[in-house]
N, C-alpha and C positions, 0 to 999 in steps of 0.2 A: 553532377553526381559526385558527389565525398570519394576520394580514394579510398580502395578496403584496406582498412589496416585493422586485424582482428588482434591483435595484442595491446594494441591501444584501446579498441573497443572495451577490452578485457579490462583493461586497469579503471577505465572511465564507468563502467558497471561497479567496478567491488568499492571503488568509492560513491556510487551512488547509494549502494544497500548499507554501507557504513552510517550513512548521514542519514538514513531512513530511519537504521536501527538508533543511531542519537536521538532522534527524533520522536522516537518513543520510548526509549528511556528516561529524556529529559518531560515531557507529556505526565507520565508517570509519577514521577518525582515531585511535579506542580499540584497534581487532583491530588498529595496529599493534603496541601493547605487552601487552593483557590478552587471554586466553584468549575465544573467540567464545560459549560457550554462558554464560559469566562477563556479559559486556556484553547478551545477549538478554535473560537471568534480570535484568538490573538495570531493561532498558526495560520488562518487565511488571510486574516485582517494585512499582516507583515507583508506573507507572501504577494497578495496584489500590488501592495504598494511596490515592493519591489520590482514586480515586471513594469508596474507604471512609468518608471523613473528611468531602466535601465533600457527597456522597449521600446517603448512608447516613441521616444524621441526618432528611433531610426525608421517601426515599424509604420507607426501613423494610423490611419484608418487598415492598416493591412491585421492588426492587431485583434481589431475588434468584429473584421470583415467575416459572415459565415452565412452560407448556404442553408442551414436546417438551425436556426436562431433556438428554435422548441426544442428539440432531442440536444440541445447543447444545454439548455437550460436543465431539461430533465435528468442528464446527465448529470450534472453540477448538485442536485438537489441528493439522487443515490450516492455521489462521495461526499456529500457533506455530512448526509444521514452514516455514511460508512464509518466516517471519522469518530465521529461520536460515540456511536456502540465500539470501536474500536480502543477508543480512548479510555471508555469508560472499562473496558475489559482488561487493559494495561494494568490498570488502578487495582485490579483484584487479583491478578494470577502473575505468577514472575515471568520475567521479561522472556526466556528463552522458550517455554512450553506454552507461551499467549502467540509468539511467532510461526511457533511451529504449526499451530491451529488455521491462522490466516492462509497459510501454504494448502491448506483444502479447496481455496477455491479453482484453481486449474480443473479439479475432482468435477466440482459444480459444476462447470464451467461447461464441462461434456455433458451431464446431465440436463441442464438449459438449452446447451446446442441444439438438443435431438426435439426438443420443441418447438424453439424460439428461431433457432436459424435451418431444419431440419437437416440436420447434419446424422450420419450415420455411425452409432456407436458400437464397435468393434469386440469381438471378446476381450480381446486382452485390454481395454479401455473399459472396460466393466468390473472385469478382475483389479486393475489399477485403484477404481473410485473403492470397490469394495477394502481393499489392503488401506487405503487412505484411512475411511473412516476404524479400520481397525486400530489402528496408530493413535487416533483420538482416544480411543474405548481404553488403551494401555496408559495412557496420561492420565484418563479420567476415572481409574481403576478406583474402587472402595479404599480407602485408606491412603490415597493419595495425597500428594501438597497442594492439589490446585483445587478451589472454590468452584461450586456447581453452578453457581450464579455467574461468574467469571468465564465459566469454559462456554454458558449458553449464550453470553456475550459475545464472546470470538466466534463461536458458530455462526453465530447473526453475521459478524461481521463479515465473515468469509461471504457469505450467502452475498449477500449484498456486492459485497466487491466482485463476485462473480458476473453480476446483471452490471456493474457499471466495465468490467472488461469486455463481455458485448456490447453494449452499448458502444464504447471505445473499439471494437474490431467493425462495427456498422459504419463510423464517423471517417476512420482514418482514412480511407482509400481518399476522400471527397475534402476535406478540411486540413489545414494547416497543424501542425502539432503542440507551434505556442500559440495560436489562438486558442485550442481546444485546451491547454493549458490556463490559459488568460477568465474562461469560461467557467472554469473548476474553481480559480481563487475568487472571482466576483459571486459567484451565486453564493457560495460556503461565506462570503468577508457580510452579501446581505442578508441571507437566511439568518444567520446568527447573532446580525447587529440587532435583527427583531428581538431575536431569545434574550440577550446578555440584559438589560434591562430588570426581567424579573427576576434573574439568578444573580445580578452581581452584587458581591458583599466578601468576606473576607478579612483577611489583615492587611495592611498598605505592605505592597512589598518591597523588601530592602533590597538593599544595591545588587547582590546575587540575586536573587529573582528576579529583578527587573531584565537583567541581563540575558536570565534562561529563557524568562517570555519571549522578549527580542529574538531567541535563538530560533524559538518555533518556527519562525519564518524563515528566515536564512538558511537553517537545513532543510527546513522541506523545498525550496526555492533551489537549492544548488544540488541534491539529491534528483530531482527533476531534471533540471538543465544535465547532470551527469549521464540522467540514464539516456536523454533524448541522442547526447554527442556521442553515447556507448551502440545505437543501433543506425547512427549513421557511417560507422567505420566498421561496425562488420555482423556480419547476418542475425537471424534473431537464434537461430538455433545452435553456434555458436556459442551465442549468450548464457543459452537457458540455463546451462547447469550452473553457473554462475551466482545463477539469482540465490540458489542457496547459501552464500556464503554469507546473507544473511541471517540464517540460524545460527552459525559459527560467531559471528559479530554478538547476536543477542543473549548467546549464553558465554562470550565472553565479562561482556558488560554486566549482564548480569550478576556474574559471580566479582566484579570489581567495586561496583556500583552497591548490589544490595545484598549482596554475600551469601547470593544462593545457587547452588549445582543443582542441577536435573540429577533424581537417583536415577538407576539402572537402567526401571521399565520404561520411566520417562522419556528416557535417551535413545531404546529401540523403540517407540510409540515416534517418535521426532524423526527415525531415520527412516523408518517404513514410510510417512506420509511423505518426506522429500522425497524419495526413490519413486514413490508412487506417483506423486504431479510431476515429478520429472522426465520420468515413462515417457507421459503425456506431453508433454514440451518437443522431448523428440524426437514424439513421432509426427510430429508437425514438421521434419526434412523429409518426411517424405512423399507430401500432398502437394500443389499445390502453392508455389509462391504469393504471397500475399501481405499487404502495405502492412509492417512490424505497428505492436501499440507501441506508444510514446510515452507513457500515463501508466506508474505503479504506485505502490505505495497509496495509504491514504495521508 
C-alpha cells in the first residue's frame, strides 16, 4: 500500500486535469481541418501503443488478464462513444463552457445510481442535480455564445460518461486499474480502426499537426497515468475539489488559445454546476469507503 502523501496526490491531479484539458483543446484545434472519427482513432490509436511498449514488457499477460473480459469490453465501447460526442462538442462550443457541461455527470451520476446500482438519493443530492442543471440553462441562456447543437452534444456527452463511471465504480473493486486502462485504449484504437476508413480524407498534415496528432496520445496516456498515481497517495475525497481545477485550466486555455472569456452568466452557470457535482464528490467522506475510479476524462 503507497504511502499517503495528499500534497503530492494534489500536484499529480492538477497535472492530470491540465493534460486532459490539452487534450481537448488540442482535439479541438484538429476537427477544425481533419475528419472527427480520424482525430479520436489517433487519441487511442497513440494511446495503446504507448501502454504496449511501455507495459507490456514488465506487466506481460498481467496487462491484458481480466475477470469480466464483456463489461470491460462494454465499457470500452461507452468511452469510445463518450469521446466522440465529446470531441465533436469541443468543435462547436469554446473550450471553457464545453468543460463546464461535462462536470454534469457526477449530477447523472446520482440520478443512474438510484436505478442502476439502487443507491439512495438524499434531499440535498436532488437540490445539488437540480442547481447543476440550472448552471447549464444560464450558459445556454437566449442570446448566448454557445451553439445549441454544441451544448446537446456535451449533454450527451456528460450522459454517457456518467454510465461509463458506473460502469468504472462496478469494475474497480475486482480489476487492476492499468488493465481497465489497457481495455479503454484497445476497444476505442479497434472501434475506430472500423470507422476511420470511410471518414478519412482531408489535407496531408504538416509537421505541426503531425506532431499535435501524436500529442493526442501522450496527453491523454500521461493525464491518466497522472490521475491513477494522484489516488494512490491520497484519498479520493481529498482529491475531489481538485478536479475542478480543470475549469480553471480550460478557460485559461481558452482565452490563450482561441481568445475567448466566458461573459458573466456564463461564469456563474460554470460555478453553480462545479459547486453542485462538488457537493456531491463530498459527500462521498462521508459513506462508505470504497475502491477510488482510476478512469476520468475521455
Amino acid at each position: 500500500m503507497p504511502e499517503s502523501r495528499p500534497l503530492l496526490g494534489i500536484l499529480y491531479l492538477m497535472g492530470a486535469v491540465f493534460f486532459f484539458t490539452s487534450l481537448d483543446a488540442t482535439s479541438k484545434y484538429l476537427t477544425q481541418t481533419f475528419p472527427l472519427p480520424m482525430i479520436v482513432w489517433a487519441r487511442y490509436g497513440i494511446h495503446l501503443l504507448l501502454m504496449v511498449l511501455f507495459l507490456a514488457p514488465t506487466m506481460r499477460s498481467n496487462l491484458i488478464t481480466t475477470k469480466h473480459p464483456w463489461q470491460q469490453i462494454a465499457r470500452g465501447v461507452v468511452l469510445m462513444t463518450t469521446s466522440c460526442f465529446g470531441i465533436a462538442g469541443f468543435s462547436m462550443l469554446p473550450l471553457a463552457e464545453a468543460t463546464a457541461v461535462i462536470f454534469l455527470s457526477p449530477l447523472i451520476v446520482v440520478l443512474l445510481a438510484r436505478w442502476l446500482l439502487a443507491e439512495k438519493i438524499t434531499l440535498g443530492r436532488w437540490l445539488a442535480v437540480a442547481a447543476g442543471f440550472l448552471g447549464v440553462l444560464l450558459i445556454a441562456r437566449p442570446g448566448g455564445a454557445v451553439s445549441a447543437k454544441g451544448l446537446l452534444l456535451m449533454v450527451i456527452t456528460a450522459f454517457l460518461y456518467a454510465i461509463y463511471q458506473i460502469q468504472t465504480r462496478r469494475l474497480s473493486p475486482y480489476e487492476n486499474s492499468l488493465t481497465m486502462l489497457f481495455y479503454g485504449a484497445l476497444v476505442g484504437s479497434i472501434g475506430l480502426s472500423i470507422a476511420v476508413p470511410f471518414y478519412w480524407g482531408g489535407p496531408t498534415p504538416n509537421t505541426f499537426q503531425i506532431f499535435q496528432i501524436l500529442s493526442l496520445g501522450v496527453l491523454g496516456g500521461l493525464g491518466h497515468w497522472l490521475f491513477i498515481m494522484a489516488f494512490r497517495h491520497a484519498k479520493a475525497s481529498t482529491l475531489a475539489p481538485f478536479t475542478y481545477a480543470q475549469l480553471v485550466w480550460a478557460t485559461v486555455l481558452g482565452w490563450l488559445v482561441y481568445d475567448h472569456f466566458p461573459d458573466g452568466l456564463a461564469i456563474i452557470g460554470m460555478i453553480i454546476i462545479a459547486v453542485s457535482s462538488m457537493s456531491i464528490a463530498l459527500s462521498e467522506r462521508f459513506k462508505k469507503p470504497s475502491a477510488p475510479d482510476t478512469d476520468t476524462a475521455y
